[in-house]
N, C-alpha and C positions, 0 to 999 in steps of 0.2 A: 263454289257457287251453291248455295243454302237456296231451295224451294221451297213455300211453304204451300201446304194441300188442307184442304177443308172439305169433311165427307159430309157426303149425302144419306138419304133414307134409308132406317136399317140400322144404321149406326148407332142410336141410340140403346140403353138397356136400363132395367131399373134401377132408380136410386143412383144413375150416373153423377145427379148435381150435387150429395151429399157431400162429396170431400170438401168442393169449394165453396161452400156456403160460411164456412171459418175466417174466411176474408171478406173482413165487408165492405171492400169497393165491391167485390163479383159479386155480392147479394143486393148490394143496393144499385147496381146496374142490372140487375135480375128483377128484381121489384120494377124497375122504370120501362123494360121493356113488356113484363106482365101486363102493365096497366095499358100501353101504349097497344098490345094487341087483342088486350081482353080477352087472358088467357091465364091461369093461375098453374104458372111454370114452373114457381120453386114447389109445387105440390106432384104436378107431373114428373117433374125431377129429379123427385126425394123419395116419394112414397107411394107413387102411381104403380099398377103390375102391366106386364107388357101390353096384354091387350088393350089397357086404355090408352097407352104411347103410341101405339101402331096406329092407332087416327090419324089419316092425313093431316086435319087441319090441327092437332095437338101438333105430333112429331116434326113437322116442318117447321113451324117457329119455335119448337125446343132445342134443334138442331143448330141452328141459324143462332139462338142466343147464347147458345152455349160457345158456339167457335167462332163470335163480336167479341166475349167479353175474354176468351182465350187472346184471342187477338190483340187485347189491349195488355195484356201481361206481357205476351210476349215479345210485342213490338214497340214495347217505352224503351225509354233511357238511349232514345238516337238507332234504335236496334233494325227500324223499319228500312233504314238507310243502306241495310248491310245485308240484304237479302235481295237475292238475283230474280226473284219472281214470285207469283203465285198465281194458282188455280184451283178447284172447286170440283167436286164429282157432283151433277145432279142441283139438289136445290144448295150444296155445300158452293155453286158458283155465287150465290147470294151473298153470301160469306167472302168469299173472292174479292166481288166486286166491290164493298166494302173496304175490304183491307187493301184495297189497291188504289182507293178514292172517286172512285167511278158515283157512287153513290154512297149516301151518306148514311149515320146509321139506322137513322130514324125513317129516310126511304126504305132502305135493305129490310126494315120491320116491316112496314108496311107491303110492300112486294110479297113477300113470304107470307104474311099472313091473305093476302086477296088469292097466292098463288095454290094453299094448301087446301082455302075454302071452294075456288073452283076443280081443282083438282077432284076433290072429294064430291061434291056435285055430280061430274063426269062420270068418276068411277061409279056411282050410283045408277046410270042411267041402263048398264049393263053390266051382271056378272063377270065379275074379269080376274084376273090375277099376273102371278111374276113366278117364276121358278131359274135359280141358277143351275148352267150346267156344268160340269168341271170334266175335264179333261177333252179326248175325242180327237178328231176331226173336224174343225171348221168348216169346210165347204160340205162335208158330209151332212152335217148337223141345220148346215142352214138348207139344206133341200129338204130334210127331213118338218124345218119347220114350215116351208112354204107348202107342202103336200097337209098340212094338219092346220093350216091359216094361221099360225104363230107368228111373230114378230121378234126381232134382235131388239134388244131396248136398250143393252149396257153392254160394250165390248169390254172387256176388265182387263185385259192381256192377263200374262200367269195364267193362260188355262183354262178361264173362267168367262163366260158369256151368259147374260142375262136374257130369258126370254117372257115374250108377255103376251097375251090374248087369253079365250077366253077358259072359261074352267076346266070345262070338258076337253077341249082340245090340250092341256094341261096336262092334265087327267095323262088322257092317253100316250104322252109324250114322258109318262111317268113309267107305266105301264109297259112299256116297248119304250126304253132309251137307245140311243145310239149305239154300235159299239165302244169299250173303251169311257164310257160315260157316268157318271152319276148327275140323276135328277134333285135336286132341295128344293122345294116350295119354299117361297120368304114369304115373312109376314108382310106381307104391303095389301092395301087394299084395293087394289086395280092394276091395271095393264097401263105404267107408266111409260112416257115416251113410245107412244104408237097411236095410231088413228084414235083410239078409244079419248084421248084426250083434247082434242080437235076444238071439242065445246070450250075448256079453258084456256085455250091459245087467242079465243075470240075477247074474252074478258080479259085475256093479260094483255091483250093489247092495249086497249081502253086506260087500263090500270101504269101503264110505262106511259102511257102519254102524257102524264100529270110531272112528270119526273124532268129535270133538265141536269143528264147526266156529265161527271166532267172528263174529261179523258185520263186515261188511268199513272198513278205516278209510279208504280214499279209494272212492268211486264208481264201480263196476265193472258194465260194462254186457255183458249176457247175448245168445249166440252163437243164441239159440234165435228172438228176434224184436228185439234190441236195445234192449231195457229195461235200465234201470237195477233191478239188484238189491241191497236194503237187509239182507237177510236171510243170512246164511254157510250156515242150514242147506238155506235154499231154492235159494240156488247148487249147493250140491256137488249137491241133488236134480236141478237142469238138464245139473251134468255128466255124470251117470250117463245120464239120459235121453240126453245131445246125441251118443251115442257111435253110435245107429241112426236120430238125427232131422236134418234136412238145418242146414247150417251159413249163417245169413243177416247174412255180414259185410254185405252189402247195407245193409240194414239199421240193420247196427251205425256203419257210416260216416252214413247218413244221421244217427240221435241225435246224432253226433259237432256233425254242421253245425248243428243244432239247437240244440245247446248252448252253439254259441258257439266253436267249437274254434279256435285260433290259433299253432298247431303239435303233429306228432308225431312221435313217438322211437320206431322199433320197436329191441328187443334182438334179441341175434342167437339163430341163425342169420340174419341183415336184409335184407331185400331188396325180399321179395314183398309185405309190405302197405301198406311207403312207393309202390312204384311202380303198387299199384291206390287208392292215396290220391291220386297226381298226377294220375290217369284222374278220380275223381270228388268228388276235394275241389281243384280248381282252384287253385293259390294259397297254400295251405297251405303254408307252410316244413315242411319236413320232414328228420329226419336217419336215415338204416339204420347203426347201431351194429353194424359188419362184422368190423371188429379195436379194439383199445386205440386205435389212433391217430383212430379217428370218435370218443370219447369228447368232447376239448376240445370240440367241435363241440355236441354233445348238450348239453352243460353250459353253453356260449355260448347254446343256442335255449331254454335254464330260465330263463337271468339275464335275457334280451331281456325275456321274455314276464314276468316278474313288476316288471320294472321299467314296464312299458305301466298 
């Protein structure tokens, strides 16, 4: 049973798009989506340095096109057929919903780019930020943030909890961690999935309305508690909501184990939810699709797993 996973914000790093730029279907699917978001991606891509990718409304639709046009590699030649699901951390559900049919790719563009420009609006309206915690105590750590007004934004399992509010409260949650804790500030530029984004849950509504989604043709399990959602219209409804409601990959690995999983394939930008899947799916083969050349690889762990 092959998952494939699509990350979210963060994921990206400089000069991620260089490898794949030597094939030119991904370059000129790279070009069609640049123009369609009026955004000049294979330059953010290639040759941007982090702080100009750390832009919401950049890195969201750099994100999103990078793991569409993964997508199409990895799921030609009948291959889409032969995988037991998929899901999305964050705006990587965009990506999801996409590869699962829900929406098409030129919605899934457009979504992303209305979702990163209010996003970033929001973030503007007050100081705010994210800081992972890694290890600790869960129920400890979440008093700690309700006494400093922080918010959980990403459950990650492995260890790992994401929090977000305001600087200062940060700040001090850096300064006094938990027992057992380490604080990392991420680069993101606001307090995602928490009240702070409230403003663009209003405009995404607006923005999903225009959409007549289909219901999805593989299994795509939802970021909000890790269900399996049956329904297109009732997705794109969680992703509007998931954009001020905390994200429970947690969760979503747990359904995985559940289900039976027997490897996954994250697209790129690849990295971060293969290496919180070795944390809490033990065992799991897994491959992070980083350039063209992790491909054979990806394709070797579809043939394995359907020959079983």
């Amino acid at each position: 049973m092959i998952v494939v996973v699509c990350p979210g914000q963060g994921s990206q790093t400089p000069g991620f798009l260089d490898p794949w730029l030597h094939n030119p279907t991904f370059a000129a699917g790279l070009d069609e989506i640049s123009a369609a978001c009026g955004l000049d991606l294979l330059r953010y891509g290639t040759v941007s340095d982090a702080d100009t990718i750390r832009d919401t409304r950049i890195a969201q639709p750099l994100i999103v096109a990078a793991g569409l046009l993964t997508l199409n590699a990895l799921l030609a030649d009948g291959r889409r057929d032969r995988i037991a699901g998929i899901a999305g951390h964050s705006v990587g559900e965009i990506t999801a919903a996409a590869g699962a049919g829900i929406l098409s790719a030129a919605d899934a563009v457009h979504f992303v780019s209305e979702r990163g420009n209010a996003m970033a609006e929001a973030s503007a309206l007050e100081p705010s930020g994210m800081s992972a915690v890694l290890g600790g105590d869960e129920a400890d750590l979440l008093a700690r943030l309700d006494k400093l007004g922080l918010a959980p934004a990403n459950f990650n399992g492995g260890g790992q909890l994401v929090v977000a509010g305001s600087l200062e409260a940060l700040s001090a949650l850096a300064e006094n961690p938990p027992p057992r804790t380490r604080v990392i500030p991420l680069q993101v530029a606001g307090a995602f999935h928490t009240r702070y984004m409230q403003p663009a849950v209003q405009h995404m509504k607006q923005v999903a309305a225009q959409f007549t989604p289909a219901d999805p043709s593989v299994p795509i399990w939802s970021n909000r508690d890790g269900s399996l959602v049956s329904h297109g219209a009732r997705f794109v409804e969680l992703l509007v909501d998931q954009v001020s409601s905390p994200v429970r990959w947690d969760m979503c690995m747990r359904s995985f184990a559940e289900a039976g999983v027997t490897g996954i394939i994250e697209v790129a930008p690849a990295g971060a939810l293969v290496g919180l899947a070795k944390r809490a799916l033990k065992g799991v083969p897994s491959v992070a699709i980083k350039t063209p050349d992790d491909l054979p690889a990806a394709f070797d762990l579809i043939d394995q797993q359907t020959l079983v």
